[in-house]
VEXKOL-854378 format. One line per 3 residues: their letters; for each residue z, y, x negated of N, C-alpha, C, O. Coordinates in steps of 0.02 Angstrom, whole numbers, plus 32768, in hexadecimal, padded with zeros to 4 digits. Layout:
BEGIN
A> Z Y X Z Y X Z Y X Z Y X  ...
***
This chain:
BEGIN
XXX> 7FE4 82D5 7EB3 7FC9 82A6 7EE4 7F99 82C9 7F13 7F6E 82B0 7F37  7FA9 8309 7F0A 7F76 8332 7F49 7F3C 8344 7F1F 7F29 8379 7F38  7F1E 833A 7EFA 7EFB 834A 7EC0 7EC0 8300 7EB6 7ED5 82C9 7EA4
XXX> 7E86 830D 7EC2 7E4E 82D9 7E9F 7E10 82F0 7E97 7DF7 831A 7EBC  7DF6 82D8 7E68 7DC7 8309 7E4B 7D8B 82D8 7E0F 7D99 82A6 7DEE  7D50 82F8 7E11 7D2A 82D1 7DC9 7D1A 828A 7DC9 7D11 8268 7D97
XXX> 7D16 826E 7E1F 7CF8 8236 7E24 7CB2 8222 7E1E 7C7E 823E 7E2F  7CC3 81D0 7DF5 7C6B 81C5 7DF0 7C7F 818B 7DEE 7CAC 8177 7DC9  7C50 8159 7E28 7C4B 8128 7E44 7C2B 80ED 7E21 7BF6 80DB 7E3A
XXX> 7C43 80C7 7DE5 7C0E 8094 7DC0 7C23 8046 7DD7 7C55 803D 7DF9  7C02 801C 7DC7 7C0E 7FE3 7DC2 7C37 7FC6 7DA8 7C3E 7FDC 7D6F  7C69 7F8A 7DB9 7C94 7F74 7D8D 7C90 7F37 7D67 7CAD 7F04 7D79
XXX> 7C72 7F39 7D3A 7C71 7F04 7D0B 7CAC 7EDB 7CE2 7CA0 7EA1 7CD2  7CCC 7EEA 7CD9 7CFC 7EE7 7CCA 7D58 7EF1 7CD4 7D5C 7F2A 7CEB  7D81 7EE2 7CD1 7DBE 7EEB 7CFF 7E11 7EC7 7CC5 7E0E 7E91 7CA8
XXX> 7E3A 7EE6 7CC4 7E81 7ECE 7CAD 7E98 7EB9 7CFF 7EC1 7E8C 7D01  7E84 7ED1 7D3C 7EB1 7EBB 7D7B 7E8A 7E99 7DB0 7EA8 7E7B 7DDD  7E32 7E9C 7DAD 7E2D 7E6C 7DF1 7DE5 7E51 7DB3 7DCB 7E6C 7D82
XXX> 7DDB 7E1B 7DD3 7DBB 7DE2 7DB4 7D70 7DD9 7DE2 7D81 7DB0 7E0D  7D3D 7DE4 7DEC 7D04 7DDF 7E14 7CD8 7D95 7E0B 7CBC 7D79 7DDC  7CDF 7D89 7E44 7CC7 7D2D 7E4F 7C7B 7D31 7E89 7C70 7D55 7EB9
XXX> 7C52 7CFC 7E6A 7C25 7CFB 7EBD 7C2B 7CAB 7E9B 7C24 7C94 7E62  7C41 7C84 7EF0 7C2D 7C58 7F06 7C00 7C39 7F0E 7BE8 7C5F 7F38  7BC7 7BFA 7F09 7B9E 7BE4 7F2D 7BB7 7B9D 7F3F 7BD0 7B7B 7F12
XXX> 7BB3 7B85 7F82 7BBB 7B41 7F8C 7B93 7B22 7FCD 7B5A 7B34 7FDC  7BA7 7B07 7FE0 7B99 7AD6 8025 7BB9 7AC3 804C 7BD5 7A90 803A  7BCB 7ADD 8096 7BED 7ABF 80C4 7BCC 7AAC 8102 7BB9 7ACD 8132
XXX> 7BCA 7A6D 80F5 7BA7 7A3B 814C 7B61 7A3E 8159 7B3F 7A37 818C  7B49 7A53 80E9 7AF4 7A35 80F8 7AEA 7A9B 80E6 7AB4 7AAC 80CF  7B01 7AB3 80EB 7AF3 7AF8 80ED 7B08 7B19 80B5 7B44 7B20 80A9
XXX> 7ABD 7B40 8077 7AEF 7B5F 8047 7AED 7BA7 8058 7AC5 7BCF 806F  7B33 7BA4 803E 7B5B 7BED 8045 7B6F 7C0D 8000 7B6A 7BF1 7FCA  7B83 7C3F 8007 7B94 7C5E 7FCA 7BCB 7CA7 7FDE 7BBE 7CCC 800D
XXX> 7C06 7CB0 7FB0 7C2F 7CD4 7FC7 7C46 7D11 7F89 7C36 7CFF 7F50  7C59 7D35 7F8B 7C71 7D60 7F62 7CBF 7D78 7F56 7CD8 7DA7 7F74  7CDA 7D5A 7F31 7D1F 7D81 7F22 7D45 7D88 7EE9 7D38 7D70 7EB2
XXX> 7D85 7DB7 7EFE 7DA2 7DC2 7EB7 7DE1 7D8B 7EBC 7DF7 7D67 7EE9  7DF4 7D9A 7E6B 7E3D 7D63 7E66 7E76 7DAD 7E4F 7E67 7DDD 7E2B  7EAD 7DA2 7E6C 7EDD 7DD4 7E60 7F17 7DBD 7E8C 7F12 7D9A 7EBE
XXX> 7F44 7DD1 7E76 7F82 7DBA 7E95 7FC9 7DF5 7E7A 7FD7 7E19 7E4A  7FEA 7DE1 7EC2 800D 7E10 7EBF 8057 7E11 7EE4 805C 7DD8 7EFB  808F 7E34 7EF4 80C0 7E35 7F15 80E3 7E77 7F34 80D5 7EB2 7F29
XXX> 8119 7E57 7F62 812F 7E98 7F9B 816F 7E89 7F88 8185 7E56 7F6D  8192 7ECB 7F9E 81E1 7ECF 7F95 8203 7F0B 7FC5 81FF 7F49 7FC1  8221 7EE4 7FEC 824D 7F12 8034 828F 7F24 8013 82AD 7EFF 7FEC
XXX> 82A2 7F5A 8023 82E5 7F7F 800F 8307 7F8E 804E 82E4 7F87 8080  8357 7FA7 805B 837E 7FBA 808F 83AF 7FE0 806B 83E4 7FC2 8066  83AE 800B 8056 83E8 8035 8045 83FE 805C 8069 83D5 8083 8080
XXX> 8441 8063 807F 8462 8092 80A7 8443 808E 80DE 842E 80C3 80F6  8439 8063 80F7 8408 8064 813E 83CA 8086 8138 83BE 80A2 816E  83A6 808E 8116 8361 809E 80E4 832B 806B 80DA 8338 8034 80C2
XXX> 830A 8074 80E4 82D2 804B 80D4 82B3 8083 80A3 82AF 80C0 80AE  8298 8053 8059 8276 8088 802D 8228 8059 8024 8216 801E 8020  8206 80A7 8022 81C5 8077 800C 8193 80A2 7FDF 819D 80DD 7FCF
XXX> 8168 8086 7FD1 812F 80BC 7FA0 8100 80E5 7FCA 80F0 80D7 8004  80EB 8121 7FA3 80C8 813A 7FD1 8099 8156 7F8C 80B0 817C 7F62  8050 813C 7F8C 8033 8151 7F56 7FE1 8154 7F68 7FCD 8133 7F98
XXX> 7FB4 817A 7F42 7F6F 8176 7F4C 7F54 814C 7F40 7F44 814E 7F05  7F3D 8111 7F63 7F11 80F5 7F52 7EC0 80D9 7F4E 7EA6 80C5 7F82  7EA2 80D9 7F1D 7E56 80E0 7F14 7E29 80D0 7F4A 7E03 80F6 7F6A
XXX> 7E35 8083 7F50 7E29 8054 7F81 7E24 8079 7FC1 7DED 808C 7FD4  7E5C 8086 7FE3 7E6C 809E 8023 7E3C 80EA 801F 7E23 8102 8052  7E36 8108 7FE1 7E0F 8148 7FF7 7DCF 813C 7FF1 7DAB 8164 8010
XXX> 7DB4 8112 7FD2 7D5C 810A 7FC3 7D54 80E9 800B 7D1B 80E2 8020  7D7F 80DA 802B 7D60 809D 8070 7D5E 80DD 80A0 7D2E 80E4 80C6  7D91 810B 809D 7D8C 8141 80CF 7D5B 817F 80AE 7D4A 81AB 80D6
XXX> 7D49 8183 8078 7D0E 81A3 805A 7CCC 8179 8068 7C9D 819F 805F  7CB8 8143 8077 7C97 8117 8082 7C85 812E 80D4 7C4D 8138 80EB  7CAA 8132 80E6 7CB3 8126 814E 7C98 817A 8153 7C74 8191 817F
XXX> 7CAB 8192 812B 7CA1 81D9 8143 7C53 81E4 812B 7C33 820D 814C  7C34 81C5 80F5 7BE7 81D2 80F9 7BB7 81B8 8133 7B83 81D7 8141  7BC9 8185 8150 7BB8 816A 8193 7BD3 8196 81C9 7BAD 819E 81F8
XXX> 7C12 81B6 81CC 7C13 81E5 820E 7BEE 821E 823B 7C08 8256 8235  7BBF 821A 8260 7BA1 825C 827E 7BC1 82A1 8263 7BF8 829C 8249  7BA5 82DF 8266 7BCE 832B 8256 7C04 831B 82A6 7BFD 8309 82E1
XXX> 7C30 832F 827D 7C57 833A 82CE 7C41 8381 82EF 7C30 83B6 82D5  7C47 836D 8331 7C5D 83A7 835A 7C8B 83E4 8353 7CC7 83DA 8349  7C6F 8429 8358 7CA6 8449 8363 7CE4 8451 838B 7D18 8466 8372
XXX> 7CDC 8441 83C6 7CFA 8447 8406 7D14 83F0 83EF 7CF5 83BD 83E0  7D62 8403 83F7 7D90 83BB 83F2 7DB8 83B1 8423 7DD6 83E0 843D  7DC0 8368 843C 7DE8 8363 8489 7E36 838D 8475 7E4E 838F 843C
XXX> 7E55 83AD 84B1 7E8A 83C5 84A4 7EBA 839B 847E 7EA7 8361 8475  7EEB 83A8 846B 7F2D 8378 8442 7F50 839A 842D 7F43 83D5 8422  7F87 837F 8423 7FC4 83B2 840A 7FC0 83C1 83C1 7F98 839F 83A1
XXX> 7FEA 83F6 839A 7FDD 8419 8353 7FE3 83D5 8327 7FBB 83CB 82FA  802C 8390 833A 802F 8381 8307 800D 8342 830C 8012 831C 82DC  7FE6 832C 8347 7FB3 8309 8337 7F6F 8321 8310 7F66 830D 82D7
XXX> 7F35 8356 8335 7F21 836D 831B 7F35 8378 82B6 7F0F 8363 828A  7F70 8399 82AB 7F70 8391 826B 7F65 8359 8246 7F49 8359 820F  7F8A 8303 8279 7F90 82D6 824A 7F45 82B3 8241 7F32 828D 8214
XXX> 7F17 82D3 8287 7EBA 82C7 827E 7E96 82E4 824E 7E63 82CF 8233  7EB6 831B 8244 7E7E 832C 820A 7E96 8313 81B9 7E75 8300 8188  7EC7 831A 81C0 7EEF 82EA 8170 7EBD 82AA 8173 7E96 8298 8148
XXX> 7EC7 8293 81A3 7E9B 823A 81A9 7E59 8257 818E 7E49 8254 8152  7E36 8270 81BB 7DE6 827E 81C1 7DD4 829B 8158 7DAB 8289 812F  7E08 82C8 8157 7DE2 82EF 8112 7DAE 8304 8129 7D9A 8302 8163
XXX> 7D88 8322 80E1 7D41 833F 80DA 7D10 8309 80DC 7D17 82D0 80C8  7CD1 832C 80FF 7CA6 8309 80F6 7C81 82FD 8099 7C84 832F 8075  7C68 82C7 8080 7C7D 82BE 804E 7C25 82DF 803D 7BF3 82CE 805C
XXX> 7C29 8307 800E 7BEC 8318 7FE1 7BB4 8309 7FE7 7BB9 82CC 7FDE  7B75 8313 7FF2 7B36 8311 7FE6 7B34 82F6 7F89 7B63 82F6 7F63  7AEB 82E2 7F7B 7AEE 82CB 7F3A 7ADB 830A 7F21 7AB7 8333 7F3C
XXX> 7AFF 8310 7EDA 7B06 8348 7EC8 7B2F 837E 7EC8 7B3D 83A1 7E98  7B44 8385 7F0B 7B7A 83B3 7F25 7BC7 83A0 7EFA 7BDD 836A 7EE7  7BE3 83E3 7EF6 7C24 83D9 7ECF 7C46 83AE 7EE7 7C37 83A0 7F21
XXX> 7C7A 838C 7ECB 7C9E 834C 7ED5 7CED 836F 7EF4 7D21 834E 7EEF  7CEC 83AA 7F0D 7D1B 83D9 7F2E 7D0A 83DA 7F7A 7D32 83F6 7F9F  7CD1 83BC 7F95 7CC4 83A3 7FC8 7CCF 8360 7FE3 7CC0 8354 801E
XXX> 7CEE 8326 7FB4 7D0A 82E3 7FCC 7D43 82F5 7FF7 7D5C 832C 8001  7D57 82B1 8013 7D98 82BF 8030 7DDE 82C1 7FFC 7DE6 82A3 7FC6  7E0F 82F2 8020 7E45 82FB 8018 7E65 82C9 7FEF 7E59 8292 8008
XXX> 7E90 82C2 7FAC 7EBF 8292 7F89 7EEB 8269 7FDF 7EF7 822D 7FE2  7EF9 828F 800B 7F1C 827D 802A 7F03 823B 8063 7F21 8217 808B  7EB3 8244 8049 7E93 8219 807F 7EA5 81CE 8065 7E98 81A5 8091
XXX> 7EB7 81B9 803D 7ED3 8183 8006 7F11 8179 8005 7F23 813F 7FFD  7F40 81AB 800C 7F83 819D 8007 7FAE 817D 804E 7FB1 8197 8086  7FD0 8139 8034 7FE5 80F4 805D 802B 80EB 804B 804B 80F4 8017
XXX> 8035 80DD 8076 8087 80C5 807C 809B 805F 8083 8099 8032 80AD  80AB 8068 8045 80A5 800F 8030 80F4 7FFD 801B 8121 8025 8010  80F6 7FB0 8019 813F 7F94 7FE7 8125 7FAF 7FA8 80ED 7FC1 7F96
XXX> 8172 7FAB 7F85 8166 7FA5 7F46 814C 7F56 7F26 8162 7F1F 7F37  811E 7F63 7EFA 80F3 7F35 7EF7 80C3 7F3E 7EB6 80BA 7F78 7EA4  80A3 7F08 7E90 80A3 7F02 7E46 8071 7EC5 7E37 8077 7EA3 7E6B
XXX> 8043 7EA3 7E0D 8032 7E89 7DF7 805B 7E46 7DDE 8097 7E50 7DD2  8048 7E12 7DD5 805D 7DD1 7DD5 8043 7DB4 7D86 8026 7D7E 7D7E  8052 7DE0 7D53 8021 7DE9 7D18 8053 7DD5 7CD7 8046 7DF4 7CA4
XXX> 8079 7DB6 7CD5 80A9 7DAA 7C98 80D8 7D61 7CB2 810C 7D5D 7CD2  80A8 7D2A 7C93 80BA 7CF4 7CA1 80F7 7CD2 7C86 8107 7C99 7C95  8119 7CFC 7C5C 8162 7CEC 7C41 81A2 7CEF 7C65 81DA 7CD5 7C5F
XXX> 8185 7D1A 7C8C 81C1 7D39 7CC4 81A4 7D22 7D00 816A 7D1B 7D12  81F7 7D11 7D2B 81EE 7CEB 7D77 81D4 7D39 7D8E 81CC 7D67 7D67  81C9 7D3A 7DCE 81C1 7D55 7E05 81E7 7D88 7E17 81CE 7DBD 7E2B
XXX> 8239 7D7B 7E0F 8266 7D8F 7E24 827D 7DB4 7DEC 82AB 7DDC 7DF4  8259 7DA9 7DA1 826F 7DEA 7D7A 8232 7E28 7D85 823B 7E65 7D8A  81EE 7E01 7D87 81C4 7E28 7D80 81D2 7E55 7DCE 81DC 7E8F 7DBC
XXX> 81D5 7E53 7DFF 81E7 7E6E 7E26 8238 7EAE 7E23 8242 7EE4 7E3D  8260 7E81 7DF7 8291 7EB2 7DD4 827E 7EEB 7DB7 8295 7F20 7DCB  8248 7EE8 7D79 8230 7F28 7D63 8220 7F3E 7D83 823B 7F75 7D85
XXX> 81E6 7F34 7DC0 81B2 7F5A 7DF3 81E2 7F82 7E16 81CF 7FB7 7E2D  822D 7F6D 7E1F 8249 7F8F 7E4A 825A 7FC3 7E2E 824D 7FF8 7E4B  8284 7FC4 7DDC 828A 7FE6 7DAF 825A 8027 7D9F 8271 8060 7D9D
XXX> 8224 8019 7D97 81EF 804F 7D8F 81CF 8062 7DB8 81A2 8081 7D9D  81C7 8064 7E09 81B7 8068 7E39 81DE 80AB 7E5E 81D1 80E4 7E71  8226 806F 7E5A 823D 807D 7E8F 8284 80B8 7E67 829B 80E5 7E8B
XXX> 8299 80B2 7E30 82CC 80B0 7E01 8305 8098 7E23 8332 80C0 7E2F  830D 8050 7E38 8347 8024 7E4F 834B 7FF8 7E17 8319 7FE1 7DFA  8393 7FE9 7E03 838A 7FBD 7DCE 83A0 7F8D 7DEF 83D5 7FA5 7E03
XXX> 839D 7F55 7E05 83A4 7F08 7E37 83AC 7EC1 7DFD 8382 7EA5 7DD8  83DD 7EB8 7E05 83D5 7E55 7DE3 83B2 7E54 7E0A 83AD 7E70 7E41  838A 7E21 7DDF 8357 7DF4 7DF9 837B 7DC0 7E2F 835F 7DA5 7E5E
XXX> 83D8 7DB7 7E13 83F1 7D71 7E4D 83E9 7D8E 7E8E 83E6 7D69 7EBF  83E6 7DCB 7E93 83E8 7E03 7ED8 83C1 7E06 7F15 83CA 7E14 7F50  837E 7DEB 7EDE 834A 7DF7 7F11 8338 7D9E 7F31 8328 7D6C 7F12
XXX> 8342 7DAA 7F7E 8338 7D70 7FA1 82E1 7D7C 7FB5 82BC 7DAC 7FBF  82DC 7D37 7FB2 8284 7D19 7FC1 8288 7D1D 8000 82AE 7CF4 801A  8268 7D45 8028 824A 7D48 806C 820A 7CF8 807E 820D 7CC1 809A
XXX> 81E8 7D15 8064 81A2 7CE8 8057 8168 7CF2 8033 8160 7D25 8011  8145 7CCE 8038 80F3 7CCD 801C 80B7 7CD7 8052 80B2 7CB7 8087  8098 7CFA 8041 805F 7D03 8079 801D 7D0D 8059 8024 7D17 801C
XXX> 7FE2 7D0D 806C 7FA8 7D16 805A 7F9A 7D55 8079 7FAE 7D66 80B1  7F6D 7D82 8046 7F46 7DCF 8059 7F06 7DC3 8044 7EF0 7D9A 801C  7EE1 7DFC 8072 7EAE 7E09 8056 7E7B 7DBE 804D 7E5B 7DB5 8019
XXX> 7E7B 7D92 807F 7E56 7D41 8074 7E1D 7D44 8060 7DFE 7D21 8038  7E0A 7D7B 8084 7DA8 7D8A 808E 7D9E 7D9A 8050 7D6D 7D76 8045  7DAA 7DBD 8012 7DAA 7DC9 7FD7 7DE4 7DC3 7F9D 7DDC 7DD1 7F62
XXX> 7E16 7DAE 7FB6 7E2C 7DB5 7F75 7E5F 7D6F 7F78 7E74 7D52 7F46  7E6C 7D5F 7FB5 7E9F 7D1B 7FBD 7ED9 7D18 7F9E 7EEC 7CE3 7F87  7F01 7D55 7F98 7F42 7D5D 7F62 7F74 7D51 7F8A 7F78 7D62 7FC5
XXX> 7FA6 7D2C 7F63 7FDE 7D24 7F69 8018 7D4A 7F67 8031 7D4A 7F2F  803A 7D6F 7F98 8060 7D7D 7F92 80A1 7D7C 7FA0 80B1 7D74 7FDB  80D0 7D82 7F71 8125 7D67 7F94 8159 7D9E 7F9D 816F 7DC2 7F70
XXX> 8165 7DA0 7FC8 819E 7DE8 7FEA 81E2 7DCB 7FD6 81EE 7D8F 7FD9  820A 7DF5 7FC3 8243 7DFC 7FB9 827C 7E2F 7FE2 8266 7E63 7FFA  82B3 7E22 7FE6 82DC 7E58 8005 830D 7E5E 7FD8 8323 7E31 7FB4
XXX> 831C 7E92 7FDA 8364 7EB5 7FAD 8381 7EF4 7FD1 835F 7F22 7FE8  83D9 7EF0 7FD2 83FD 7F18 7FDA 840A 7F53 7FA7 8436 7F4E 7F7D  83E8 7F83 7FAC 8412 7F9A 7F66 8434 7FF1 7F8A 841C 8015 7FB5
XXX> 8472 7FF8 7F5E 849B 803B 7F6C 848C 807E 7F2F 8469 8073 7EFD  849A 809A 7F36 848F 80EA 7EF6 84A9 80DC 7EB8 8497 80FF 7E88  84D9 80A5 7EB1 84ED 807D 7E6F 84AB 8078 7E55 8495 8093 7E22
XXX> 848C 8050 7E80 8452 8027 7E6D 840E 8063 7E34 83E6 8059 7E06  8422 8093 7E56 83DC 80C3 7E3B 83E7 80E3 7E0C 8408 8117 7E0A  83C6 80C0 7DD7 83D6 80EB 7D9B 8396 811B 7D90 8399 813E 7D5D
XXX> 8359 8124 7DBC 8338 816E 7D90 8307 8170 7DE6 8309 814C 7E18  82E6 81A2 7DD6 82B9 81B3 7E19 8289 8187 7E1C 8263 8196 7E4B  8277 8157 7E00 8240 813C 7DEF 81F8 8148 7DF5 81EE 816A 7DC2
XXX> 81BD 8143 7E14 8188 815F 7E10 8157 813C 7DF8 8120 8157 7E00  8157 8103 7DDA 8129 80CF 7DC4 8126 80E6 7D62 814E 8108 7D42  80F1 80C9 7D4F 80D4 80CD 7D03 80A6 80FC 7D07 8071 80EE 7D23
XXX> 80B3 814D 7CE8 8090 8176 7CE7 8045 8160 7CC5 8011 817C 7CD6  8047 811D 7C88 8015 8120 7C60 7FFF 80E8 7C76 7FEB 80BF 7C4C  7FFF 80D8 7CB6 7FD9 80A5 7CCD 7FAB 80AF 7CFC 7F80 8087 7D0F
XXX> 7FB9 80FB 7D15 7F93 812C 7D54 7FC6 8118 7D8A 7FA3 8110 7DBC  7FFA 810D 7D97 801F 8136 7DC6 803D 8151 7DE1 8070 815D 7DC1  803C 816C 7E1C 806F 81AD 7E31 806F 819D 7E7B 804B 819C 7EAD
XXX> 80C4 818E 7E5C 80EB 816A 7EA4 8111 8189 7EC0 8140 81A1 7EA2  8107 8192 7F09 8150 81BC 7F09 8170 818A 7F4C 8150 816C 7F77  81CB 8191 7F3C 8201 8162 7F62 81F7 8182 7FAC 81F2 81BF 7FB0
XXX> 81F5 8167 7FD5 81FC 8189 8023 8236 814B 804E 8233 810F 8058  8254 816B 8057 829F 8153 8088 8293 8157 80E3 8296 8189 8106  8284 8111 80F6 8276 811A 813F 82A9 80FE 815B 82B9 80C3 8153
XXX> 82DB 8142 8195 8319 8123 819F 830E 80DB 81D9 82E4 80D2 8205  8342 80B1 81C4 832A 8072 81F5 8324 807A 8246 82FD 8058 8267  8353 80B1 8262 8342 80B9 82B5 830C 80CA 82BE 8300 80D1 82F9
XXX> 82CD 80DC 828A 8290 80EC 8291 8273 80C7 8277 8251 80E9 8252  8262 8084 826B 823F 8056 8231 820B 8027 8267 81D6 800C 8256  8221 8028 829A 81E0 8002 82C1 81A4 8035 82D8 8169 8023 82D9
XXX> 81BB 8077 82EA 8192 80BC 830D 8170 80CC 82D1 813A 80EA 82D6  818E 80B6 8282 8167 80C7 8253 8130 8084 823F 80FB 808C 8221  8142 8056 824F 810D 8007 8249 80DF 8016 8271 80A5 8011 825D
XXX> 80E9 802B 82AF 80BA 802B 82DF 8086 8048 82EF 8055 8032 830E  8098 8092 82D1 8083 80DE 82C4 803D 80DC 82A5 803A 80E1 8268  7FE5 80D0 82DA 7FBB 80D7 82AE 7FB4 810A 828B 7F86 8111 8263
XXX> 7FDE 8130 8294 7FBE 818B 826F 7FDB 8187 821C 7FC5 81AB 81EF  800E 8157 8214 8033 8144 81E6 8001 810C 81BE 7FEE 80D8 81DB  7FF3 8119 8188 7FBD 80EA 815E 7FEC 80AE 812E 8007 80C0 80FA
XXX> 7FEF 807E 813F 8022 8049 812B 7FF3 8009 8113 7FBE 7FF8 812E  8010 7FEA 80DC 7FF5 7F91 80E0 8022 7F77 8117 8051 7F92 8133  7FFE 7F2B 8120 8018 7EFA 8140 805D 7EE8 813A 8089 7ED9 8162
XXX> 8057 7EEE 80FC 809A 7EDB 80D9 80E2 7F07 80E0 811B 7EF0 80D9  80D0 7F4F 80F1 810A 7F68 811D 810F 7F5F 8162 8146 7F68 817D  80E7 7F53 817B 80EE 7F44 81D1 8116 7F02 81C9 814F 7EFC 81E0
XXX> 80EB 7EC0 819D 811B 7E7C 81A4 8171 7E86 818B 819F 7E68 81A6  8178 7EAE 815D 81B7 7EB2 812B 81E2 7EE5 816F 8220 7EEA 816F  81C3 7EFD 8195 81F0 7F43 81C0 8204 7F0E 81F7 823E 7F11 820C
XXX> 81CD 7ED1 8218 81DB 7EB5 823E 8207 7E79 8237 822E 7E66 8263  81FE 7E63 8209 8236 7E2C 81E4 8284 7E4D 81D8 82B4 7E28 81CF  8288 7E7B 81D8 82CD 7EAD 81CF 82E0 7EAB 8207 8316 7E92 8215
XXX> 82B1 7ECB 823C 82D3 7EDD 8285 82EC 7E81 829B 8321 7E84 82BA  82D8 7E43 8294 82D7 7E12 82AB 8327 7DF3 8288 8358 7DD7 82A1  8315 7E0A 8242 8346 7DD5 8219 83A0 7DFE 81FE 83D8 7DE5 81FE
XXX> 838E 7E33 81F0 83C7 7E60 81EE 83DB 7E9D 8205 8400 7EBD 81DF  83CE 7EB1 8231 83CC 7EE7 826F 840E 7ECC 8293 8443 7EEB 8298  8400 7E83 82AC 843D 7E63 82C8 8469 7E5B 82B0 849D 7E57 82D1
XXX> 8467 7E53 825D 84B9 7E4D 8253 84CC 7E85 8244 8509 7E87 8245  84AF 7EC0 8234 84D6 7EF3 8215 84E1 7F21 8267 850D 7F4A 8276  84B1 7F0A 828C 84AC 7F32 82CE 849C 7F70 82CF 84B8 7F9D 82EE
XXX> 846C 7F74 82A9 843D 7FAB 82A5 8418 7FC4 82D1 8406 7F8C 82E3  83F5 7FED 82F9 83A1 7FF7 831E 8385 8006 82FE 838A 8033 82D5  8353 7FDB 830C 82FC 7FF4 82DE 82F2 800D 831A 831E 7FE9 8333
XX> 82E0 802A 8344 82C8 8047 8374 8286 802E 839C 824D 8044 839D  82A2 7FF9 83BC 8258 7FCB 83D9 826F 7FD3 8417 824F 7FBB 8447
***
């Protein structure tokens, strides 16, 4: 995961996972025209042992936008406002390298780490034979290596992501699961490109970790961390630490 290398930036014509649309229409006498993709997808909250587990993996997206930001950034300054070691450390992890000149070796982009996010476990909506609640079963399975009935996992809700481009649907789930439950380390589908790794955030720390900009998260763990502290915090009488 600390490792990226041999990038080259083409067009996507083609796709097995997002679908590319442009709009043209008319609203109130005025034509407009819009651009987006079709893709869809889902979230899944865990509590083990007073645990919250979630993914923590590189992703493309999240590093080309901060490889993106960083060709627009001025050279920084040498001279940096004072701060303590483990801020400072967690600034330059963010920042990375400034990314390459054209031409220049591709050992000058930013860091694998400038990409790597802390998300639900979460999966594609791509096998119309199976409900929700199995396909979400495997995801947990190969993800996460929890093996979960599907009767297990309770429906939180449905929400919309991503409106401005992609308008997907997604439905959160919660599940209890104990060390019974785990039958392998999981890690995702090596031959699908990924490399997942399980991270355990104990619950007296699960809001300081939602909240935490230095901490790179989707939406979808801040809503799933805050829906926990609201809905079962109280009965088990837990602190999330708010």
């Amino acid at each position: 995961m600390e490792e990226i290398n041999n990038f080259e930036v083409v067009p996507c014509t083609e796709s097995d996972y997002l679908k590319p649309f442009r709009v043209h229409y008319n609203q109130n006498g005025t034509k407009k025209s819009w651009d987006f993709i079709i893709t869809d997808s889902w979230g899944l909250l865990f509590s083990p042992s007073h645990v919250m587990l979630l993914s923590s993996l590189a992703l493309l997206a999240v590093y080309m936008c901060e490889w993106e930001k960083a060709k627009t950034q001025p050279p920084q300054s040498a001279e940096k406002p004072e701060e303590g070691a483990a801020e400072a450390a967690a600034a330059e992890a963010q920042e990375g390298q400034q990314p390459a000149p054209e031409g220049d070796s591709s050992s000058q982009w930013p860091p694998a780490s400038a990409g790597v996010t802390y998300e639900l476990c979460a999966g594609l909506v791509d096998k119309p034979d199976l409900s929700l609640e199995e396909i979400a079963r495997q995801e947990v399975l190969e993800e996460c290596g929890y093996d979960v009935p599907a009767s297990k996992l309770k429906r939180i809700t449905s929400y919309r992501s991503g409106v401005g481009v992609t308008g997907a649907k997604q439905t959160m789930f919660y599940a209890e699961v104990s060390d019974d439950n785990c039958v392998s380390a999981g890690g995702g589908e090596p031959r699908e490109g990924e490399l997942i790794e399980v991270v355990k955030v104990p619950l007296h720390e699960a809001m300081t970790f939602a909240y935490n900009e230095r901490i790179p998260k989707t939406m979808g763990v801040i809503f799933s961390f805050i829906w926990f502290h609201n809905n079962m915090s109280p009965k088990y009488k837990i602190s999330t630490n708010v």
